[in-house]
C-alpha positions as CSV (number, residue, x, y, z in Angstrom):
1,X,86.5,143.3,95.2
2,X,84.2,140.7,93.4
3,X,85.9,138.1,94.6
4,X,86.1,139.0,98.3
5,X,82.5,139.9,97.7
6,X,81.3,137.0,97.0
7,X,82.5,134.6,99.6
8,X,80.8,137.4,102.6
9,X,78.1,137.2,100.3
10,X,77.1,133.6,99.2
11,X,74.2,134.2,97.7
12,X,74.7,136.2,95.1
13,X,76.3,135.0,91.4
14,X,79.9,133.0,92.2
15,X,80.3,132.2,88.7
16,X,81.7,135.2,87.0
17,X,85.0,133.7,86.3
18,X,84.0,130.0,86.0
19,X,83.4,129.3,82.5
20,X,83.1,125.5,81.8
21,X,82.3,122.5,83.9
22,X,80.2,124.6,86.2
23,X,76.3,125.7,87.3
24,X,74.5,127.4,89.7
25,X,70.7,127.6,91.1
26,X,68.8,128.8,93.6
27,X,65.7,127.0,95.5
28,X,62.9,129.5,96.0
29,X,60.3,127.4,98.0
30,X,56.6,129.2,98.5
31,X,53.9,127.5,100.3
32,X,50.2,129.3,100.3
33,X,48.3,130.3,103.6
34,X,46.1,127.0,103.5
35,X,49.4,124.7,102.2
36,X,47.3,123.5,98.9
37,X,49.5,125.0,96.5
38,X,53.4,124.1,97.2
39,X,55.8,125.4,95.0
40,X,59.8,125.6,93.9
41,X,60.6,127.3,91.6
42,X,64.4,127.1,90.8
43,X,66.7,129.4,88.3
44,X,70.3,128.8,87.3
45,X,72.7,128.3,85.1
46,X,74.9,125.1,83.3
47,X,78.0,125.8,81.9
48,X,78.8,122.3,80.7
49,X,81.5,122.4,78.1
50,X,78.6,121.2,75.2
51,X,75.6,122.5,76.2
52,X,75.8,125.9,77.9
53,X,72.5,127.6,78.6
54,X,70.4,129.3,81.1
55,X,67.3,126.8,83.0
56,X,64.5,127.8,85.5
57,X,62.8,124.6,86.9
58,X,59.3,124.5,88.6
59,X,58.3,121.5,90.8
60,X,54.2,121.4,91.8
61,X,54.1,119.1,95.0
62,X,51.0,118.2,95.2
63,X,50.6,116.2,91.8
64,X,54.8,115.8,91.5
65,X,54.9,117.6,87.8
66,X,58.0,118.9,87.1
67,X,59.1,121.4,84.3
68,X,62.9,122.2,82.9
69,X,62.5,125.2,80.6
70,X,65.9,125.8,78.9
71,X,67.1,129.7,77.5
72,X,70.3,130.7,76.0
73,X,72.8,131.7,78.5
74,X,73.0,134.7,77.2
75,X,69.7,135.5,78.4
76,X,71.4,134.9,81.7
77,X,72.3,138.5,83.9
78,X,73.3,138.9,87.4
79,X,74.6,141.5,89.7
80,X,78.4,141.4,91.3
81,X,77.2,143.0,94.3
82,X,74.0,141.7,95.4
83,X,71.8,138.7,95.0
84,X,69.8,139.7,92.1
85,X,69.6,137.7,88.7
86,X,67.6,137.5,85.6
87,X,67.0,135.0,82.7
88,X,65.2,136.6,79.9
89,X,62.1,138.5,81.6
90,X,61.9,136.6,85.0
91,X,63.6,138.2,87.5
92,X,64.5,136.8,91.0
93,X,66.7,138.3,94.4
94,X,66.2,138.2,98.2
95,X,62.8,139.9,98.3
96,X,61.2,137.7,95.8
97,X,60.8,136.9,92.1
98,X,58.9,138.2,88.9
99,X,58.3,134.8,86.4
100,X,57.0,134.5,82.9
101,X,57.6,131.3,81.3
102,X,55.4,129.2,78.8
103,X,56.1,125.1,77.8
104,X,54.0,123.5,76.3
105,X,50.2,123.8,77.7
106,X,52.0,124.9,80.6
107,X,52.0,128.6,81.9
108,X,53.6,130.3,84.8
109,X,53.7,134.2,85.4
110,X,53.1,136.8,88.1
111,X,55.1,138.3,91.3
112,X,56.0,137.2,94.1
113,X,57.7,139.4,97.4
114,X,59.0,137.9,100.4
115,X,58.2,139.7,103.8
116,X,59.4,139.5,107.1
117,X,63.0,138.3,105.4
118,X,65.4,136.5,108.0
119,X,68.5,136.1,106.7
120,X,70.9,133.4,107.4
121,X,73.6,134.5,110.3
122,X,77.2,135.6,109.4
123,X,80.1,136.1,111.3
124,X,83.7,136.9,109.8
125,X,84.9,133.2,110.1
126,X,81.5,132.2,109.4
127,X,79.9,133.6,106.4
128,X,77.9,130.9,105.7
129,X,76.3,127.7,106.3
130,X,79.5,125.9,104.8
131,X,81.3,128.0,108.0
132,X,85.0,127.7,107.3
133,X,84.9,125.1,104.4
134,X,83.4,128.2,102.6
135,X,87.4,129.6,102.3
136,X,88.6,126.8,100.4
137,X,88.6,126.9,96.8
138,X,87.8,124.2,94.0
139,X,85.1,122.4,96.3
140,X,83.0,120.1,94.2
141,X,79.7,121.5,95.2
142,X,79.0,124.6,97.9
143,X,76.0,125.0,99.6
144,X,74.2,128.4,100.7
145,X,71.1,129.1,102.8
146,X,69.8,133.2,101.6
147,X,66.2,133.3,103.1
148,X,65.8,131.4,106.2
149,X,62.3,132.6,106.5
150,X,59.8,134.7,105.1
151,X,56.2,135.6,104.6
152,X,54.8,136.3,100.9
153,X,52.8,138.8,99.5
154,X,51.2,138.0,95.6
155,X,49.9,136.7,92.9
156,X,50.9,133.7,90.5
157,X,48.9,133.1,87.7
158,X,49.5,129.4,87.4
159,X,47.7,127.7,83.4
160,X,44.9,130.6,83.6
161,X,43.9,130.3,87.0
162,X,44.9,133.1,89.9
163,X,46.4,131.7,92.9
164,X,46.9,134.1,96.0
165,X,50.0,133.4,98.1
166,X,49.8,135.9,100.6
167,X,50.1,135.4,104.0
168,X,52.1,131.7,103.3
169,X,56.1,130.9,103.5
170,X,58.9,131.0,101.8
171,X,62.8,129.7,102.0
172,X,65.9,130.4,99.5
173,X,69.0,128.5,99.2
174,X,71.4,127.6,96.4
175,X,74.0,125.6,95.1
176,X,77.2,126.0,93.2
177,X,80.6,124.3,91.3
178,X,80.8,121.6,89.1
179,X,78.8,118.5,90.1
180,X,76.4,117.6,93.4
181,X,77.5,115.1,95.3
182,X,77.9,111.4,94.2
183,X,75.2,110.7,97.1
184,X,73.3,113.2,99.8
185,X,70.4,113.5,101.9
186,X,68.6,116.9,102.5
187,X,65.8,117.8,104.6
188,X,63.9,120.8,105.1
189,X,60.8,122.1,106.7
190,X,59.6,126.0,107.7
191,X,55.8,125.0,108.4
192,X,55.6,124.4,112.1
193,X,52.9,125.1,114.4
194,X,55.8,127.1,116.1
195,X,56.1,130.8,114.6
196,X,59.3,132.3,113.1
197,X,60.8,128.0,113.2
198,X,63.0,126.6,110.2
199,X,65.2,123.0,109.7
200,X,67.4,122.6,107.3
201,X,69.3,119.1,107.4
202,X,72.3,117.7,104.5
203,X,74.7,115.0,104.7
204,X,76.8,114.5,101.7
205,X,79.5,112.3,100.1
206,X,82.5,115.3,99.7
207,X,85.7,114.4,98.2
208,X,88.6,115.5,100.2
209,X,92.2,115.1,98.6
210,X,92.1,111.6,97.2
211,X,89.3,110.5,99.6
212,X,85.8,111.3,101.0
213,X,84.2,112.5,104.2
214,X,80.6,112.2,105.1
215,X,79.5,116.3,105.5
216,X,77.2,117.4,107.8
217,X,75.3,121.0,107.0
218,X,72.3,121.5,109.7
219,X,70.6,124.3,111.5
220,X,67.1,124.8,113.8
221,X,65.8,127.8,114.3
222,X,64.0,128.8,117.0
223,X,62.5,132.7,117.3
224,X,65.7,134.2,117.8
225,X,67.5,130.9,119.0
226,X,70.1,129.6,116.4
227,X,71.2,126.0,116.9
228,X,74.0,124.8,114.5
229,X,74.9,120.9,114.0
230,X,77.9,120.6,111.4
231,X,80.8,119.1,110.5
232,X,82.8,122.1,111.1
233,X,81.5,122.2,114.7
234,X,82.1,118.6,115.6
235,X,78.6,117.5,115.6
236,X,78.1,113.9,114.9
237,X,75.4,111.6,113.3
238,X,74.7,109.4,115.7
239,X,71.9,107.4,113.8
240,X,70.2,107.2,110.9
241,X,68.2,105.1,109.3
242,X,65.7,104.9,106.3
243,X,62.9,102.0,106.7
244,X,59.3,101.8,105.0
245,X,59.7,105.1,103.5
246,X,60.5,106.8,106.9
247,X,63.8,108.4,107.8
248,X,65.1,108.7,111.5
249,X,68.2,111.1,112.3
250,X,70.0,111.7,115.3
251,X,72.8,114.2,115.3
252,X,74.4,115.5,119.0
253,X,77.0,118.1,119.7
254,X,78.4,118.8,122.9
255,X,75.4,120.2,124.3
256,X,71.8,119.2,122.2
257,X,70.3,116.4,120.5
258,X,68.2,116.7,117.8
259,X,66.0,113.9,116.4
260,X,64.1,113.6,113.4
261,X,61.9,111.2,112.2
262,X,60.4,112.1,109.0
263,X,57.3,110.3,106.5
264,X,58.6,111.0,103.2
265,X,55.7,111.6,100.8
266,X,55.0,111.7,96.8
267,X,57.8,113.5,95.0
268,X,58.5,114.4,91.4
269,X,61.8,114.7,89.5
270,X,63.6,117.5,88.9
271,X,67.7,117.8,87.2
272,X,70.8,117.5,88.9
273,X,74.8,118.8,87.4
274,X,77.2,116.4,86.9
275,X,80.4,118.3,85.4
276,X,77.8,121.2,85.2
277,X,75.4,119.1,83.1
278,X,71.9,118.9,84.2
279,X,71.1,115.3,83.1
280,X,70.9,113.7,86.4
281,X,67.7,113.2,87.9
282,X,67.0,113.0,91.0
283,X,63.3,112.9,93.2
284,X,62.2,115.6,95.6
285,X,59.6,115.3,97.8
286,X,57.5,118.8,99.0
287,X,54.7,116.9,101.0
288,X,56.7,114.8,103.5
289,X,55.9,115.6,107.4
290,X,58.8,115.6,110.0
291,X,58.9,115.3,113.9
292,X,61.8,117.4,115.5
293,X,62.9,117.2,118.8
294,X,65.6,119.4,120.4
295,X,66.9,118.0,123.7
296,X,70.1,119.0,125.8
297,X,72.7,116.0,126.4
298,X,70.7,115.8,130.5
299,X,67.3,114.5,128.1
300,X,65.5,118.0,129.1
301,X,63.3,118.9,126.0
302,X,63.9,122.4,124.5
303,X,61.8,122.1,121.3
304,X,59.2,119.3,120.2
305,X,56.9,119.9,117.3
306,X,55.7,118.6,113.5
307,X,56.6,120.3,110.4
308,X,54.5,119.8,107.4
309,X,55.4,120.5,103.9
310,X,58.4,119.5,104.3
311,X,61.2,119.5,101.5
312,X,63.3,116.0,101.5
313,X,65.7,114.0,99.1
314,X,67.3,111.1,98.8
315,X,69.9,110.8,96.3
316,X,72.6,108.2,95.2
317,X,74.2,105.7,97.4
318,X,72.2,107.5,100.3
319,X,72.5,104.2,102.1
320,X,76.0,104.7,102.7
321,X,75.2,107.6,105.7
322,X,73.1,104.7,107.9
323,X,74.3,103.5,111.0
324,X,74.6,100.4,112.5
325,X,72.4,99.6,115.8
């Protein structure tokens, strides 16, 4: 049952049976009210054959500091049937997380719930944001989106000082196997002027057989419109390009266009799995600004609007996805 479980149900633990050469986290993103205090917070678990342990990472966007704080994997506990884990006394599923954690001069603890929760959409052949790839087995990284949206309710007391992030956003995702991708761009942003709005964009290097194929993961949401640009559903890139510290993206299906130009801001450096060791680092900006536009193939605007806060990174040969003009 677990098994069947957990493809239907992405986001919760995928790992039971996956002893070596593997790791999973989650990417709980919260943003206050007034968007001075930007958070990720990000649990998981490295199974690499040598260093096995438990790991909650914490990224401040403002200032780019970063923490890795490192438990025994047996500190590690999860639930087969829903999203809910735990690593020592933190505690972290769908509506929100409970954190404790001390390192160094640096503390951390409070609670934090999510309101308003919008899930990501399922249907039978497409349980996830992966849509059909998410049936086939031994992939070397899988991708999940659990909270599209949500408000927050809470407290986090952050090195002695209270910090309210009520009536801000959140997001969840994850990520799971043995290694990210050799190179990938990701890009995402709930903080429009828009209400109820979320962009998530990824391109990645996947291995297929003995080659590679450029991967394309993307969604807008709008209210309750849903518009999906994959792979899978024969979207296409049809630019991209990353000059002066500014990324443009086209990508078109057979009916929308959606265009993206985005300033990417200060980051800080967080871990990445190779062979489910987290000893690559890569940098993550939280304070880049993007400007969508969502246009049918006749040029008639549906959506136009700037996100702020926006999550973006830019990893490996992340070159290798531009186009030529």
């Amino acid at each position: 049952m677990y098994l069947i479980n957990r493809i239907f149900n992405p986001e919760i633990y995928q790992g039971r049976y996956r002893h070596t050469d593997y790791f999973e986290g989650w990417y709980f993103k919260i943003i206050d009210k007034y968007a001075k205090n930007i958070y990720a917070v990000i649990p998981g678990v490295s199974k690499a054959k040598n260093d096995k342990h438990a790991f909650i990472q914490v990224i401040e966007a403002v200032s780019g500091k970063t923490l890795y704080k490192r438990f025994s994997v047996k500190e590690f506990s999860y639930s087969t049937k829903v999203f809910d884990i735990s690593i020592n006394d933190n505690h972290f599923n769908r509506n929100g997380f409970s954190i404790n954690i001390q390192d160094g001069d640096f503390t951390l603890n409070g609670e934090i719930g999510y309101t308003d929760v919008v899930p990501f959409p399922k249907t039978i052949f497409n349980p996830g944001i992966m849509g059909p790839f998410s049936f086939i087995p031994f992939m070397e990284c899988y991708h999940g989106i659990v909270n599209i949206h949500c408000g927050i309710e809470g407290f986090l007391n952050i090195n002695n000082r209270d910090t309210d992030f009520t009536a801000g956003y959140g997001y969840i995702e994850k990520d799971w196997g043995t290694s990210f991708p050799k190179s990938w761009i990701w890009l995402q942003c709930n903080h429009f002027k828009s209400e109820n709005t979320c962009l998530m964009f990824s391109i990645a290097s996947i291995p297929w057989l003995s080659s590679s194929f450029d991967g394309l993961i993307s969604f807008l949401k709008l209210g309750d419109r849903f518009f999906r640009f994959a792979t899978y559903t024969g979207a296409k890139v049809k630019k991209l390009s990353y000059v002066n510290n500014v990324l443009e993206i086209v990508v078109e299906d057979s009916k929308n266009r959606l265009s993206l130009k985005a300033s990417v801001g200060r980051g800080g450096v967080l871990k990445a799995p190779k062979n489910g060791m987290m000893n690559i680092d890569i940098q993550e900006s939280i304070t880049s600004q993007v400007d969508v536009i969502l246009s049918d193939k006749s040029g008639k605007i549906i959506f136009s609007d700037t996100g702020n806060n926006t999550g973006i990174e830019l990893a490996g040969e992340f070159r290798q996805f531009e186009t030529v003009n």
